[in-house]
C-alpha positions, 0 to 999 in steps of 0.5 A: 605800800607798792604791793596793795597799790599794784593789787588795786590798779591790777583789779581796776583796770580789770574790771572798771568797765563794771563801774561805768553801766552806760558803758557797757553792751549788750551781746546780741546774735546777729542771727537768732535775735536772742540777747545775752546781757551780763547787766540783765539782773534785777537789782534787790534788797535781801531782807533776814528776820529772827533767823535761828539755828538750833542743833539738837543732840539726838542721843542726849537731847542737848540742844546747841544754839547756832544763831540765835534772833539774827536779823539784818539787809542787804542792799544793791549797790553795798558790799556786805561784809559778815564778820567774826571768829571761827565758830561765830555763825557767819557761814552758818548764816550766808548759808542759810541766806542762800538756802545752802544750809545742809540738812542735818538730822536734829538741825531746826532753821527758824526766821524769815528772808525776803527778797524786795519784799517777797518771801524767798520759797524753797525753790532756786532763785537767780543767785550765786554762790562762791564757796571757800574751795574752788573746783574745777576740771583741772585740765580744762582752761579758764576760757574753756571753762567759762565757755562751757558754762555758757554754752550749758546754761545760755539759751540754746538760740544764742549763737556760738560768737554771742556766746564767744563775746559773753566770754570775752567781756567776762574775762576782761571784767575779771582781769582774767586776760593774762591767765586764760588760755592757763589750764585751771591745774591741780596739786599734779598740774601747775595752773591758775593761782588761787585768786584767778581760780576764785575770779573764774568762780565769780565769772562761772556764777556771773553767767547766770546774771545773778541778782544776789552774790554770796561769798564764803570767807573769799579770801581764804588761803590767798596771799594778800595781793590775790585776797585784794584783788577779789574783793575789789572784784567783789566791790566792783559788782557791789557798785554795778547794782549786785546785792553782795554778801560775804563773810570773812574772818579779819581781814587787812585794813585796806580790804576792811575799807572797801566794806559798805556794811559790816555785821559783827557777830560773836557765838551765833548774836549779832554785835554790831550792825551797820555802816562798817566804817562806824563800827570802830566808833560804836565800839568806843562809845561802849568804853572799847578804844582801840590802840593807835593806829591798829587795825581796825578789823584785827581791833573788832575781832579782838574785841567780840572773840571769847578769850579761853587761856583762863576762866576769868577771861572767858567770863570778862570776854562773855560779859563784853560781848554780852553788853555789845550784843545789848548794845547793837540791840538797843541801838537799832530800836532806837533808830528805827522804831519798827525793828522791834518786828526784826529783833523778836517782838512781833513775829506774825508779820505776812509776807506773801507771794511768788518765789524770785524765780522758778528752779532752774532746768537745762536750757540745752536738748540732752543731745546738746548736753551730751556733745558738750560734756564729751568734749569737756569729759576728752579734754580731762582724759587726755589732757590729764598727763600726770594721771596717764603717764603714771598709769602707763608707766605702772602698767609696763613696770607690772608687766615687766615685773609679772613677766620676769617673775613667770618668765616662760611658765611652761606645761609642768605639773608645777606650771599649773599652779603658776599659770593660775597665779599669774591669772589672778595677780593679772587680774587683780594688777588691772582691778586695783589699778582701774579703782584707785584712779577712780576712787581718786578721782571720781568724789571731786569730781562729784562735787563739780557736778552737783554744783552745776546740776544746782543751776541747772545746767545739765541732766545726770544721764547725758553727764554720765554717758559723756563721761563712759564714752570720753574714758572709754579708748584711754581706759582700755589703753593700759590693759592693752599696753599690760596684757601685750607685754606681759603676754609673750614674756610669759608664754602664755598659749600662742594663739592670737586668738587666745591672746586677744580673749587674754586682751578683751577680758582684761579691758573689760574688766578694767572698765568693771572696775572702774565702775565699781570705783565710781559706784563707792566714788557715789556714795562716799562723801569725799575721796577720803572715806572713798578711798578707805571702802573701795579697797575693802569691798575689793579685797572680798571680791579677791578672796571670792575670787576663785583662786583662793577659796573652792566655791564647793567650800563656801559656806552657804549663806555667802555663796551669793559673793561670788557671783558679784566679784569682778575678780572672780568672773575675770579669773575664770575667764582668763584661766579657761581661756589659757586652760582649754586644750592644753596638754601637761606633762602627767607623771603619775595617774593622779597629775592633771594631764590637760586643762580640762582636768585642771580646771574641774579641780577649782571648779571651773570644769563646766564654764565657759570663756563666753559665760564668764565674759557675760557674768563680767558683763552683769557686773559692768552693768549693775554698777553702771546702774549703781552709780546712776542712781545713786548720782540721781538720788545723792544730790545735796539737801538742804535744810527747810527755813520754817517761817515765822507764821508757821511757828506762830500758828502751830507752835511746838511744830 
């Protein structure tokens, strides 16, 4: 009993100044005039008629029902709650609420969603969205955090103390005090808890003054004082005047009392819909009393979930949810005669007018964007001590390891050999170091920036050239570091002109590396699938490398490969670099008595350092491009909700 009460005081002296509106001020630069006010929102009731979702198996044709004849309200000042069992419908539904239902092929959205009586268009409106995974820079702070938020998506009139003082007020609201000046943190770096992170979520989207909250299951993997926390939270904006939407699988009792309403849905229908604290009796005048003292959201879920341990008691449950779906329906006819537009009778009511609001572009110039990306971008890259500590220390374990093992290679015929192979194990070492940090990395990464693209915060180019310029001096960093140590171990050419080539070239193709990690990281959906396809497009890359295979041997329709392996032109560079007038001890005429003569046996007799450097150089810029355009293409589509004349009008459309 101590811990919930803990939990409630916790979450209430956080945010109570939200539950007080007189209270509250508006944020105002003293300098500028602009006003920057939390409560500035509109408060509206959201609105869903005959929403369906029908999946259609493209081979067999079978089509799988979804949601099925939904139909529901939202109203400032409540806190919704949708509810079921996994496989119910409720994401599938709040995502279709937000517009966030992902576009899938075979996938058909039908049905109707108003805000304040006006027909939601495809285009953004002012609304947030709290999705299940919290992601976050990890090495950025709360407070830094949200300030970047507002800094990108603030007017650029309003001054750096408003924006200071918008921070404040949102930290104090979301009882964030103790916590903000906590790195956020990941699985390398301890940070935030998994409530502070998903309040710091509500604070990012609460920037953007959102009429419409919508929350994905929010309580997912918190412990239970964390979970009351949020909703609290949730409830506490519920009563500043936000609409509020959350789904949630079963929650404890004392959570299930801060609901306002309650939509209960099994395999897609809804069963119940109404006040939530009248859902329990619904059910008991359907003939379902529910034991003493149970809770009654565990006794709900109970009742509308599908019972699979034997045929008999999938068919009794399929029949009790089946009569509670009739139920609810008969219900809500009942208590409002013209519900028979909202469960399917008439379906060509017209609902027109603008969208809520126009999509949202950057407030801030690109310049703007630039200077702030960087400066978030530094902070990671440096801050990242784990991640660097690592790549330090594989770059002088390698080479240690490389320099033991080509420990003064010398300039015998048996030498040639090994200083080829110690150019190409240097080249490789540096590629596969560079991509898998990428690979690693990039895919979250991604997911940050399309989330904050969605509200218009930032331009992909300036994000982009912050990134490459943040990374740049740290990522040339563990070459260098390789290249100095494993350099004299081995007695490469003494030249300090040889050696900074040596240096140069491994840098560069360190960063080409990366850009190619960044490329797949672009086109992957996640880091699994990334990590899977970098190293295979890298192990090509090695056997076109030009150690392994001549390039006089390639087959002809593949001699294209080479020419796109970052290996291969690194490889090339190094080996001329080192080669290039050096004289061998030649026993026999057939022994290669210089490097020259060397080089011309694996097909480098004609290049260049300069002329390899350049073709790496090509490399680096396709894939930046690459990557670029990929960023600016692979934004998340959703799927288009076909409105309920269209379908009238045109039928089988």
């Amino acid at each position: 009993m101590f811990v919930p009460c803990v939990a409630m005081a916790g979450a209430v002296a956080g945010i109570k100044v939200l539950k007080d509106r007189k209270t509250r001020k508006a944020l105002n630069s003293s300098s500028s005039g602009v006003t920057v006010d939390l409560d500035s929102f509109k408060p509206v009731t959201l609105n869903w008629r005959n929403i369906s979702s029908k999946l259609q198996n493209k081979r067999t044709k079978e089509v799988k029902t979804i949601l099925e004849k939904v139909s529901g309200e939202a109203a400032p000042g409540r806190l919704v709650a949708i509810m079921g069992a996994s496989g119910s419908g409720k994401t599938s539904l709040l995502n279709v609420l937000s517009g966030k239902t992902p576009k899938t092929q075979g996938l058909r959205l039908t049905g109707a969603v108003t805000v304040n009586g006006v027909r939601l268009a495809r285009s953004k409106h002012r609304q947030a969205y709290v999705r299940q995974e919290d992601v976050f820079y990890s090495q950025l702070t709360a407070r830094e955090t949200l300030m970047m938020e507002a800094t990108l998506r603030l007017p650029k009139e309003t001054s750096a103390e408003s924006k200071k003082q918008l921070v404040d007020e949102l930290i104090q609201r979301l009882a964030l005090e103790s916590c903000a000046d906590t790195v956020v943190g990941d699985k390398k770096t301890r940070g935030l808890s998994g409530g502070e992170k998903k309040r710091l979520s509500l604070g990012c989207e609460l920037i953007g003054s959102p009429s419409l909250i919508f929350a994905d299951e929010p309580t997912t993997g918190l412990d239970s004082f964390q979970a009351e926390k949020v909703m609290a939270t949730l409830k506490a904006l519920a009563e500043s005047g936000h609409t509020v939407v959350c789904t949630i699988h079963q929650p404890r009792g004392s959570i299930f009392r801060m609901f306002d309403d309650l939509m209960l849905m099994s395999r897609g229908q809804v069963v119940y819909s109404g006040p939530a604290n009248g859902a329990v009796d619904a059910f008991v005048s359907a003939g379902l009393k529910p034991p003493e003292g149970e809770n009654p959201a565990e006794y709900l879920i109970d009742q509308i979930a599908l019972d699979t341990s034997s045929a008999e008691a999938l068919r009794a449950s399929e029949e009790r949810v089946a009569r509670l779906v009739d139920l609810q329906r008969q219900a809500r006819l009942s208590r409002d005669p013209s519900a028979a537009a909202m469960s399917g009778a008439d379906s060509s009511g017209s609902f027109s007018g603008p969208p809520l609001l126009e999509s949202p572009s950057p407030r801030s110039s690109l310049w703007a964007q630039f200077r702030m990306l960087f400066k978030r971008a530094w902070r990671q890259v440096t801050r990242d001590k784990a991640t660097n500590i690592a790549r330090l220390s594989s770059s002088i374990g390698s080479a240690i390891i490389f320099g033991t093992i080509f420990f003064r290679v010398g300039k015998s015929q048996a030498a040639i050999q090994s200083r080829m192979g110690l150019m190409q194990v240097a080249a490789i070492n540096c590629a596969m170091s560079s991509l898998v940090k990428t690979l690693n990395l990039f895919p979250k990464e991604r997911m940050i920036v399309q989330r904050e693209q969605e509200k218009g915060s930032y331009k992909t180019t300036p994000y982009f050239l912050a990134k490459l310029a943040a990374e740049l001096p740290v990522g040339s960093l563990f070459p260098l570091v390789f290249g100095s140590i494993m350099y004299p171990l081995t007695g490469l050419n003494p030249s300090w002109r040889r050696f900074a080539r040596f240096s140069g070239i491994l840098v560069l193709e360190s960063f080409t590396s990366q850009a190619l990690g960044l490329s797949v990281g672009a086109m992957a959906p996640n880091s699994d699938v990334a990590m899977a396809l970098g190293p295979m497009v890298m192990v090509i890359f090695i056997v076109f490398g030009g150690y392994y295979v001549n390039s006089e041997t390639i087959p002809r329709p593949l001699r294209w490969l080479p020419y796109c392996s970052l290996i291969k032109w690194a490889f090339e560079a190094l080996t001329i670099n080192d080669f290039r007038g050096l004289a061998f001890e030649a026993r026999c005429p057939t022994d290669a008595a210089d490097g020259d003569q060397a080089l011309a046996r694996i097909g480098f007799a004609e290049g260049s350092v300069a002329g390899a450097v350049a073709g790496e150089a090509k490399v680096l810029g396709f894939y930046y491009l690459a990557t670029l355009l990929l960023l600016k293409r692979n934004k998340a589509k959703y799927a288009p909700l076909i409105e309920e004349e269209t379908v009238s009008e045109n039928g089988s459309k």
